[in-house]
C-alpha positions in Angstrom: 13.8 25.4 -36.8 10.6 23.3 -36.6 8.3 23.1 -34.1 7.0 19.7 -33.6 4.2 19.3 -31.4 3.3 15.9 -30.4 -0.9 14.9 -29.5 -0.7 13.1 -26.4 -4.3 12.4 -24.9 -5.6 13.3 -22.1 -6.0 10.9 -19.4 -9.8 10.3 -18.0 -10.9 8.8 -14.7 -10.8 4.7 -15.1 -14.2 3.9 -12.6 -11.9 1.2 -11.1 -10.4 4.2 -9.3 -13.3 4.5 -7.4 -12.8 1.4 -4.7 -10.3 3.4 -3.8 -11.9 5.2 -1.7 -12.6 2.5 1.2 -8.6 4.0 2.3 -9.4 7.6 2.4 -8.2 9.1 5.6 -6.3 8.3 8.8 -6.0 5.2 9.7 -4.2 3.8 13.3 -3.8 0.2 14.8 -0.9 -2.0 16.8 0.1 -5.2 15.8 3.9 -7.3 15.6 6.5 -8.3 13.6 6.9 -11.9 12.6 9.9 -14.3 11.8 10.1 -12.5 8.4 11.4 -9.6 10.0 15.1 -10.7 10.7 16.8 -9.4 14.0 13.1 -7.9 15.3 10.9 -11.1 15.4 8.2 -10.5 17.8 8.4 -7.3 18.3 5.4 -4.7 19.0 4.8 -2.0 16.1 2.5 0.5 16.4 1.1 2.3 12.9 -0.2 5.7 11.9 -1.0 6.5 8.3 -3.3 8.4 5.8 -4.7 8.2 2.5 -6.0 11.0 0.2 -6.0 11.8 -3.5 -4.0 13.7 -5.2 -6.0 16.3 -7.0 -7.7 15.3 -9.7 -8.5 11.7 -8.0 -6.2 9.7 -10.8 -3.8 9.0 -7.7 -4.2 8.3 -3.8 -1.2 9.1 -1.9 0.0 7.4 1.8 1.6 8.4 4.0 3.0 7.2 7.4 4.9 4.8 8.9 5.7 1.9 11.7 7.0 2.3 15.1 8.9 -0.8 16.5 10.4 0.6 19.6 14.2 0.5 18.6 13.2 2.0 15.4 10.6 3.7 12.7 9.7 2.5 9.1 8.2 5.8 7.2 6.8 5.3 3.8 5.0 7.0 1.2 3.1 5.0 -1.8 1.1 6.2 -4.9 -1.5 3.9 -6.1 -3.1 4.1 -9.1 -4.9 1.7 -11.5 -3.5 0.8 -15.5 -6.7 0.1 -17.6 -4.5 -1.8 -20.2 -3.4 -4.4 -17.5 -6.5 -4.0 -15.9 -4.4 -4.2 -12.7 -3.7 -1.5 -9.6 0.0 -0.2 -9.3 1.2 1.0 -6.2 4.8 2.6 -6.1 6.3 2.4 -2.4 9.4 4.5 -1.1 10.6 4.1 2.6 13.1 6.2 5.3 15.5 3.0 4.1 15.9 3.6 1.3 13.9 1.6 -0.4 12.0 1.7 -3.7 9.3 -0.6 -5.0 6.4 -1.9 -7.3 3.4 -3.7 -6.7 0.7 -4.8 -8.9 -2.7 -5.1 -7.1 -6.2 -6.8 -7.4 -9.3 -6.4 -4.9 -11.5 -9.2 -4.3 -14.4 -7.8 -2.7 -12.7 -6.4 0.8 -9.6 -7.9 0.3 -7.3 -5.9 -1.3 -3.8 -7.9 -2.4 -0.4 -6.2 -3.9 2.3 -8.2 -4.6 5.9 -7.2 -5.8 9.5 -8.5 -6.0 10.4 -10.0 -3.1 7.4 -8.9 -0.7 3.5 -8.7 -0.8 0.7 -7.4 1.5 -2.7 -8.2 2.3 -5.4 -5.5 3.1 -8.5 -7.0 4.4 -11.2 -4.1 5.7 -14.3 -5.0 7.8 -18.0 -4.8 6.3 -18.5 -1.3 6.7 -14.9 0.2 6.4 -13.9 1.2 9.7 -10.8 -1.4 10.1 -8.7 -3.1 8.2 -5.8 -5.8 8.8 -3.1 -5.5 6.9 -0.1 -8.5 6.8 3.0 -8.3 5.1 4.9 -11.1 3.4 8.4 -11.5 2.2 10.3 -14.4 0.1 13.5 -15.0 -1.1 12.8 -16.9 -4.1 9.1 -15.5 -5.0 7.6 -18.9 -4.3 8.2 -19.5 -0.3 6.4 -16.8 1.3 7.0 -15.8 5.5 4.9 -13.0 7.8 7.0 -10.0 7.8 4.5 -8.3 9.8 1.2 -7.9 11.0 -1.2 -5.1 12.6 -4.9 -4.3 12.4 -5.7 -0.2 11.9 -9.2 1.9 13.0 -9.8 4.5 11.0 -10.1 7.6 12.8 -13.5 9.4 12.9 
């Protein structure tokens, strides 16, 4: 038997990592759905979540989740940045069962991810401290609705 040993190099810290940061910790705000979000138009959510990296700072991890009353949306994401596409991938699961991807860009403090069928906006204040965030949806990837929106305050 051989023993074949493959060299696979080791992965270094891209600095586009580091904008990152601006998410890092917990973050809470209210806000409502919109006509995107079929059968609970209108109705008020509140959000908790959190950011933090993953050791070794190649990955920030959420966590948290929407409260609409009748219901709750939990979710976790991993976000990280490919320095071939020069892009920022964030990979969503949710309590319903849902899996997706998103590629991202920041324009100064406005962060956009876009993916099949659904995109987001983050848009955080001057120094940090809020952020709103508003959720899109389309059927055909050109015709975009509000799914929802809510502003956060991150917690000191």
């Amino acid at each position: 038997m051989t023993n074949t040993t493959s060299q696979i190099a080791t992965p270094t810290l891209d600095p586009a990592l580091k904008p990152l940061d601006v998410f890092i910790g917990a973050w809470a705000g209210e806000g409502q759905f919109k006509e995107g979000a079929t059968g609970a138009e209108n109705a008020p959510i509140t959000a908790e979540e959190k950011y933090e990296w993953l050791p070794g700072g190649f990955f920030l991890i959420y966590r948290g989740g929407l409260d609409f009353g009748s219901g709750k949306l939990e979710a976790i994401r991993v976000i990280g940045y490919d320095s071939v596409a020069k892009a920022y991938i964030m990979r969503a699961y949710d309590s319903t069962g849902f899996e997706r991807v998103y590629d991202g860009q920041v324009n100064g403090d406005v962060w956009h991810f876009k993916g099949e069928g659904e995109r987001v906006t983050f848009t955080l204040s001057d120094d940090n401290q809020t952020m709103a965030i508003a959720w899109e949806r389309s059927e055909d990837g050109e015709h975009w609705i509000p799914l929802c929106e809510y502003k956060e305050t991150k917690a000191k």
